[in-house]
C-alpha positions, 0 to 999 in steps of 0.5 A: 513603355508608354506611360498611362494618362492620369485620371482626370484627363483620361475621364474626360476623354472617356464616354459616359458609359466608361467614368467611374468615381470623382475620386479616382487616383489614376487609371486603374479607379476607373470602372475598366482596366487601364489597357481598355482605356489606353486602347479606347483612346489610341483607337479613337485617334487620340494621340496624346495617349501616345504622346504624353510630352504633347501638352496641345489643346485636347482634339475636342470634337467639332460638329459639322455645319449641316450648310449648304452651297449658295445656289443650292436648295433643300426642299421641306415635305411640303414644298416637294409634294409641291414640285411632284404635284406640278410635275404630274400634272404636266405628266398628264399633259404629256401623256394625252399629246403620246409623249414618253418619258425617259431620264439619262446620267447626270455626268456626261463626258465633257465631249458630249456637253460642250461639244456645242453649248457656246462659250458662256454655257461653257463657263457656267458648266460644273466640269472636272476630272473624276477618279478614273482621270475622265473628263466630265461635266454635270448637264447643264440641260436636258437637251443636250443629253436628249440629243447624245441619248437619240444618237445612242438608241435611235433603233429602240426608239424609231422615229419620230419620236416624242418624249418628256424628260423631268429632272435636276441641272446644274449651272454655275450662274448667278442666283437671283428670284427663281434662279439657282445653280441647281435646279429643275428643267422638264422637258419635252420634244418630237424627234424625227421630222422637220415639220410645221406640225411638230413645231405646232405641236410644241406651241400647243403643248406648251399652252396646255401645260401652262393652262393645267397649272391654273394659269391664266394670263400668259403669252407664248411668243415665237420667231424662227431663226432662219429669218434673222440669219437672212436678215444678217446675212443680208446685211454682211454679219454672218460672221458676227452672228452670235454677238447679234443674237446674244445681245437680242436676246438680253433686249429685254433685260437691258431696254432697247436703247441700250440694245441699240447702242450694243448693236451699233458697236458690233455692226454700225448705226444703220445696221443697228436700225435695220435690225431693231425695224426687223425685230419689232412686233407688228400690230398683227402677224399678218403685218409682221410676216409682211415686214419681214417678207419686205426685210428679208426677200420672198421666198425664204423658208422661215418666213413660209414656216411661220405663216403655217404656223401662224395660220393653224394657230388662228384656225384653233382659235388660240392665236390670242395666246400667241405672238409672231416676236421676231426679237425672240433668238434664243441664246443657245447656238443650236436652235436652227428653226422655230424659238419660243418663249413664253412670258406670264402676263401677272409677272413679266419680270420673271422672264420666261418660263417655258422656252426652246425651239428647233435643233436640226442639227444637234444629234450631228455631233453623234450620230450621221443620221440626220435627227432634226428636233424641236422641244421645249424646257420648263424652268420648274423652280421659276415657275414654282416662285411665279406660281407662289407669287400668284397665289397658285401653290399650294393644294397639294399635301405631304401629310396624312388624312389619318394617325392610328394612335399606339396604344399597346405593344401586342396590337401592333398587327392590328394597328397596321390592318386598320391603316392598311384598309384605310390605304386600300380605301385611297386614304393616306394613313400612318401608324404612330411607330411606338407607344407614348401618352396619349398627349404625345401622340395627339400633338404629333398629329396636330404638328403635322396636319393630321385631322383624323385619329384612331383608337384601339385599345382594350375597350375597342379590342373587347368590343371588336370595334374602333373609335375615329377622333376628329381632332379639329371638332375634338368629336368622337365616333365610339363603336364603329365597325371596321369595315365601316371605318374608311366611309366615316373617315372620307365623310369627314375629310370632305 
């Protein structure tokens, strides 16, 4: 048999509700029998209530870090009321232009990701095989899924097609300012057409939704990649395309005399020089197309496609937001077309903020129909630290306008009547959930922002009225009328 432990030991490992008297002798003191004990102890894994000849440290409990990993964010209520308010007002954006929203799985087979990311996508993709023996991935993008989705439910949604797309990705990158491994990207593209006015559309909603978060210096640079791949391909490196494209595209990062000397290694000082005269950007677009034109031979689709684009910018009277930078590639290896990037004026460092371009050849992964895209991404964290160093957050609230105070148990119906006409008037309103001092609740209001208060209690009940506090003012407005209530609250919260 197994013998009992004493009784200090096992009070010590009992919970409060089951420690009996300082004095007790043994087990059977205690304020429960010694077999309720023993099984307490074995249930909660106690093990030397098994074995008593364990003299080990006694399995103290520990707390659990409530940490998270680095890359990783939680958002307080007013951050996230911050990050809903900027995606409505993109939504808005979206919806005059006719865009659709639609969201897909955040695991997708590792196939479907990866099939066509480029190797340093690869490396930063959250990949693993889950219970079932699957190889999965996290999205690293929202492009990709888009393109898996259309292959998917091309009949449902016809062509072409334009939607919009809000939601979290996940890449295993280096953190920096406004750069996490876990973040949020809105998307939005036309699928269907292989047109000027698609990729013009895009320019435009990219500009209209940068405008409708109150900014107000920024430009929207843009290229097309056929024109560089001419100009490779002129110059014989074809087969070292990606090398040239990617180290174009961290020219910004590095400066151009460190981009020289990266291109020089992969291609040769003259082809170096050439590429950098070809990636320079003209006082003009005119002067720019001219060039290129010059660089790459007459003829060239590319250059044809950014000459209408360029033209109907100019028509629009926008083309002072818009700048023709064939140094813009984009690093992912899908864009075929049209690229773009978009760069705030204030803080250029932060890099871009909105970028994409043309992807006619993606869905081929998926589908034989040809589905030729264009679309652009919103890095919404990014744009958040960008618009916090503007001076552009804030303005949106988590809270509530209104606390209906609780003052006694049995109008706890009534409390949540006044509350509810206040909702129904468009006024954000809350019921404080149990009855307390009055000092308690008001100092709850006053930690969460809440500027007006209510009151019912016997007085009001008896006279059939309530009383509104202002609790900036400490004013109050004794004796209204119910259905007065909504317009006096709106008149103070003007």
């Amino acid at each position: 048999m197994v013998p009992l432990p004493d009784a200090p030991y096992l009070k010590s490992k009992l919970p409060q509700c089951y420690r009996g008297r300082d004095n007790c002798q043994g087990a059977a003191d205690l304020d429960i029998s010694p077999p309720s004990a023993f099984t307490w102890l074995v249930q909660k894994g106690d093990k030397s209530a098994e074995h008593r000849g364990d003299k080990s440290a006694e399995h103290r409990g520990e707390l659990i870090q409530p940490r998270i990993p680095k890359g990783f964010r939680d958002f307080l209520p007013e951050k996230e009321a911050e990050r809903l308010s900027i995606v409505r007002k993109l939504q808005s954006v979206f919806e005059r232009f006719g865009f659709l929203p639609i969201d897909t799985p955040v695991l997708e087979f590792a196939e479907v990701l990866l099939g066509k990311g480029g190797g340093e996508t690869d490396k930063e993709v959250y990949r693993f095989t889950d219970h079932g023996g699957r190889d999965v991935a996290m999205r690293f993008d929202l492009t990709v899924p888009f393109a898996r989705f259309m292959a998917a439910h091309l009949e449902e949604v016809g062509l072409p097609f334009r939607r919009w797309h809000a939601a979290k990705v996940w890449r295993g990158e280096n953190t920096q300012r406004g750069r996490y491994r876990e973040f949020m990207q809105v998307d939005f593209d036309v699928v269907g057409t292989d047109s000027a006015s698609a990729d013009l559309e895009i320019l435009l909603l990219m500009r209209e939704s940068l405008a409708a978060l109150g900014m107000k210096s920024f430009t929207i640079r843009y290229a097309h990649r056929g024109a560089f791949n001419a100009c490779l391909a002129r110059l014989g490196l074809e087969a070292r395309s990606v090398e040239v494209l990617r180290t174009i595209d961290k020219q910004r990062k590095v400066g151009a005399e460190k981009t020289r000397e990266l291109l020089a290694g992969i291609a040769g000082p003259a082809a170096a020089s050439e590429i950098l005269e070809f990636i320079r950007v003209e006082e003009t677009p005119a002067a720019t197309l001219r060039k290129l034109s010059r660089l790459v031979g007459d003829g060239v689709e590319a250059i044809a496609r950014l000459s209408q684009v360029a033209s109907a910018l100019d028509r629009l009277g926008i083309a002072g937001t818009f700048v023709l930078d064939p140094s813009i590639t984009r690093g992912l290896d899908y864009y075929t077309g049209i690229v773009f990037e978009s760069f705030l004026g204030d803080l250029p460092d932060i890099g871009s903020v909105c970028s994409g371009g043309r992807y006619n050849d993606l869905a081929s992964l998926y589908t034989k129909q040809r589905l030729p895209g264009v679309g652009a991404s919103i890095g919404l964290d990014r744009l958040m630290a960008a618009m916090e160093e503007l001076g552009l957050a804030g303005g949106s609230s988590a809270r509530s306008s209104v606390l209906v105070l609780f003052l006694d148990d049995s109008l706890i119906g009534v409390y949540h009547e006044i509350a509810q006409g206040l909702r129904a008037a468009g006024i954000a309103a809350e019921v404080y959930p149990e009855k307390k001092k009055l000092t308690h609740q008001f100092a709850y209001a006053e930690k969460k922002g809440i500027p007006l208060a209510v009151l019912y209690g016997a007085q009001e009940a008896a006279a059939g009225t309530v009383t509104l506090k202002d609790l900036t003012s400490r004013e109050s407005y004794e004796g209204l009328a119910p259905a007065d209530l909504p317009g006096r609250a709106r008149e103070l919260l003007r």
